[in-house]
Structure formats: C-alpha cells, structure tokens
C-alpha positions as CSV (number, residue, x, y, z in Angstrom):
1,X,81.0,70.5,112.2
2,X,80.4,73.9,110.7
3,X,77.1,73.8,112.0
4,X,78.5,73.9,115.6
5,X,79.9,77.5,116.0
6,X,77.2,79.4,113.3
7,X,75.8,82.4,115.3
8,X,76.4,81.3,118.9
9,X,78.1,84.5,119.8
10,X,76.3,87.8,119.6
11,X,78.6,90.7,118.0
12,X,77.8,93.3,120.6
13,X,79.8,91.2,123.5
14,X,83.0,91.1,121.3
15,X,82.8,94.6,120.7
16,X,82.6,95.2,124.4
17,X,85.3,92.9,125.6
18,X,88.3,95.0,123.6
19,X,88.3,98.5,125.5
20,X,88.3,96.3,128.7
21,X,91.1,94.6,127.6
22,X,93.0,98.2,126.5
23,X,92.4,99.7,129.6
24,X,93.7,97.1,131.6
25,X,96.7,97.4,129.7
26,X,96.8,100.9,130.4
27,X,96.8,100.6,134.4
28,X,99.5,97.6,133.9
29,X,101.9,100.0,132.2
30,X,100.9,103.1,134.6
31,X,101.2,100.5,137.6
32,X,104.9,99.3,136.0
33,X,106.3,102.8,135.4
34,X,105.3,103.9,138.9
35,X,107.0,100.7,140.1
36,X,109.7,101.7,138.1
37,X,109.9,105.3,139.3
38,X,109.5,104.3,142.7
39,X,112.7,101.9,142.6
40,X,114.8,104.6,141.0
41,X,114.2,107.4,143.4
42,X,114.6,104.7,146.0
43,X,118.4,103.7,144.5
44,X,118.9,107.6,144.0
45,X,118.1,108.5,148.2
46,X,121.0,105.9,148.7
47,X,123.2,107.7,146.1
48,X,123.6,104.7,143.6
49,X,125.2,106.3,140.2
50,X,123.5,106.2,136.6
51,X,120.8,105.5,137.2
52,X,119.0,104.3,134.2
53,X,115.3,103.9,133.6
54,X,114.8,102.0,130.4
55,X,110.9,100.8,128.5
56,X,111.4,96.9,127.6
57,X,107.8,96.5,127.0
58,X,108.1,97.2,122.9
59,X,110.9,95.2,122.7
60,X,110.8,92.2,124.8
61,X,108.4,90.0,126.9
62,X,110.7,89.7,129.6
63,X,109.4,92.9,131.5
64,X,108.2,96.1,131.3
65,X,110.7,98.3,132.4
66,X,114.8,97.4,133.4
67,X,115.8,99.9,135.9
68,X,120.0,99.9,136.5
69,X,121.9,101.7,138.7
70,X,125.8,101.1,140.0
71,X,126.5,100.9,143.3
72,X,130.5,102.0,144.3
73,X,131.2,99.5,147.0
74,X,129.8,96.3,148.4
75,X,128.1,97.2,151.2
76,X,126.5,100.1,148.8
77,X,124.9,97.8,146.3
78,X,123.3,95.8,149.6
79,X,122.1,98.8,150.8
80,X,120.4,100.4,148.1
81,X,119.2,96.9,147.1
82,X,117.2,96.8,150.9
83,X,116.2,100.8,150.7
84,X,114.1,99.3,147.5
85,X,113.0,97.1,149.0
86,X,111.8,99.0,151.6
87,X,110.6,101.6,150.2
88,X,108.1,99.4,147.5
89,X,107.1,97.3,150.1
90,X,106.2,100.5,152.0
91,X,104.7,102.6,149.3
92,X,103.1,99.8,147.1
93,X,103.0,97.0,149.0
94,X,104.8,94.7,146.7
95,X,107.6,92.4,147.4
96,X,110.0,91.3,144.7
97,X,109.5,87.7,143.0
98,X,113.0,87.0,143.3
99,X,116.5,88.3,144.5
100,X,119.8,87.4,143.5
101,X,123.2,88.5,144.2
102,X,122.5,90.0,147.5
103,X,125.3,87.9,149.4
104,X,128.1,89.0,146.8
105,X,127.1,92.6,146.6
106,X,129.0,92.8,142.8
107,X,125.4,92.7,141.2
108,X,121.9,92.1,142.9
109,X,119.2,91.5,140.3
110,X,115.5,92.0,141.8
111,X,112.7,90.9,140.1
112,X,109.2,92.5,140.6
113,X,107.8,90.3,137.5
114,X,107.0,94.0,135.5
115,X,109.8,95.3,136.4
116,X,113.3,93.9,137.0
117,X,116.3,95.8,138.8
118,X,120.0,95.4,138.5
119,X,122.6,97.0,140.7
120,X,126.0,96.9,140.1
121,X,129.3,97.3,140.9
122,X,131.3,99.5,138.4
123,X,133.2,96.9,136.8
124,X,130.0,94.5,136.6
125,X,128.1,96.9,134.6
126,X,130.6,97.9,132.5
127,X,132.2,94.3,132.0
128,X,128.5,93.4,131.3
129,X,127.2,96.7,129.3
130,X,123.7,95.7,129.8
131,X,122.9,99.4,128.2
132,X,124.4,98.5,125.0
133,X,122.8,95.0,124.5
134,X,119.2,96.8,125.3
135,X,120.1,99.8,123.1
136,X,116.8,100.0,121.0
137,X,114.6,99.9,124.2
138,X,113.6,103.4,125.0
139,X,115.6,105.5,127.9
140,X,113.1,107.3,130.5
141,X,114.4,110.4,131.2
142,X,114.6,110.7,135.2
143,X,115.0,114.2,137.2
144,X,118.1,114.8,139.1
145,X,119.3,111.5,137.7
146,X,123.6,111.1,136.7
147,X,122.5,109.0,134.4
148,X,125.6,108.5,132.5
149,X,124.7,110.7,129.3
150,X,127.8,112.7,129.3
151,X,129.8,109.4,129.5
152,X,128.6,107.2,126.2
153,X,129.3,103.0,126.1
C-alpha cells in the first residue's frame, strides 16, 4: 500500500499551487473590506449612528468583517437597511444571502456571507452589546464616522 502514492506527484506543482492560493486570499479580503466599506458609507448617507467597522476574519469563521450601526427610529433602521441594499447591489452587484428583522425595524441583520450587517435600534444594541462580546476583533477606523469612541461599553 506504500507502493501506491511513492513519487506520483512532481514537487514543482506543489510549489506552484500555494501563491495561487495566497493571492486568492488576498482579493477575498480586499473584495470583503470594500464590501464592508461600501455598506458603511451606505448606513452613514442615511445618518445611522456608530457606525462600527470591525475585522472577524482572525477571530472567527463566521465572516470577514461585522459592520454595526444604530438606527434612532423604526422607519430609520428600514431605511438604511434598503439604502444598502441599494447601493451594493448598485456598485457591486451583490445581493445579500439573507435578511432578517426588516418587518420589526428594532434590528435588521443582512448577511452578504463575508460580510454580515446589523442595524439597531438604540436599546437593541445596547441590551445586546454586540461590541463587547466581539471585543478582541480588530476596529476599522472609518472617516467621518461617530463611531462611539468617546462613549466606551
């Protein structure tokens, strides 16, 4: 049986197989922090608050990134959840996986498979502190963001 697999594979094709591998990695995290990005400064043209742009991939195999932002009313958190929609069906021509929430309005959880959004209510997110319970996952600083840095959890 040892017989079977004894110089079958040449060395050279191995070799060459890995820096494919890494550089598809590379365009998946590019692709998932433009994503990201591009949901954000969606939620922040519909004026959600704090937003927050955190890295998941070093930390869990859920996703990539979590992006979280509060919404102050109802009718808000619908609305920014459709102007991201909008806008990365527009820009990248994706369309989330999943939605949830979107008839309550309290919290509306999109799922884009590398990237997963939650909108919230004020009470939601801080009943729910998603922040804290991701702590160790790394913040991505946004520009022009209220991200909620002067007001710790």
């Amino acid at each position: 049986m040892t017989d079977y697999f004894q110089g079958n594979l040449p060395l050279g094709s191995v070799a060459q197989t890995q820096p494919t591998i890494n550089r598809a990695m590379t365009q998946t995290d590019d692709s998932s922090e433009i994503l990201a990005r591009t949901i954000a400064e969606a939620g922040s043209e519909r004026k959600a608050g704090e937003i927050l742009l955190l890295k998941l991939a070093d930390v869990s195999y859920l996703s990539d990134y979590f992006v979280m932002m509060t919404g102050y009313s109802r009718v808000q958190v619908r609305a920014i959840s459709s102007a991201i929609e909008d806008k990365v069906k527009t820009e990248l021509d994706l369309r989330p996986l999943r939605i949830e929430g979107k008839t309550e309005g309290s919290w509306v959880l999109q799922d884009y498979g590398d990237v997963i959004v939650h909108i919230m209510m004020p009470q939601e997110r801080e009943f729910y502190n998603l922040e804290a319970f991701w702590i160790h996952a790394e913040r991505i600083p946004l520009p022009n963001s209220d991200d909620g840095e002067d007001n710790p959890r």
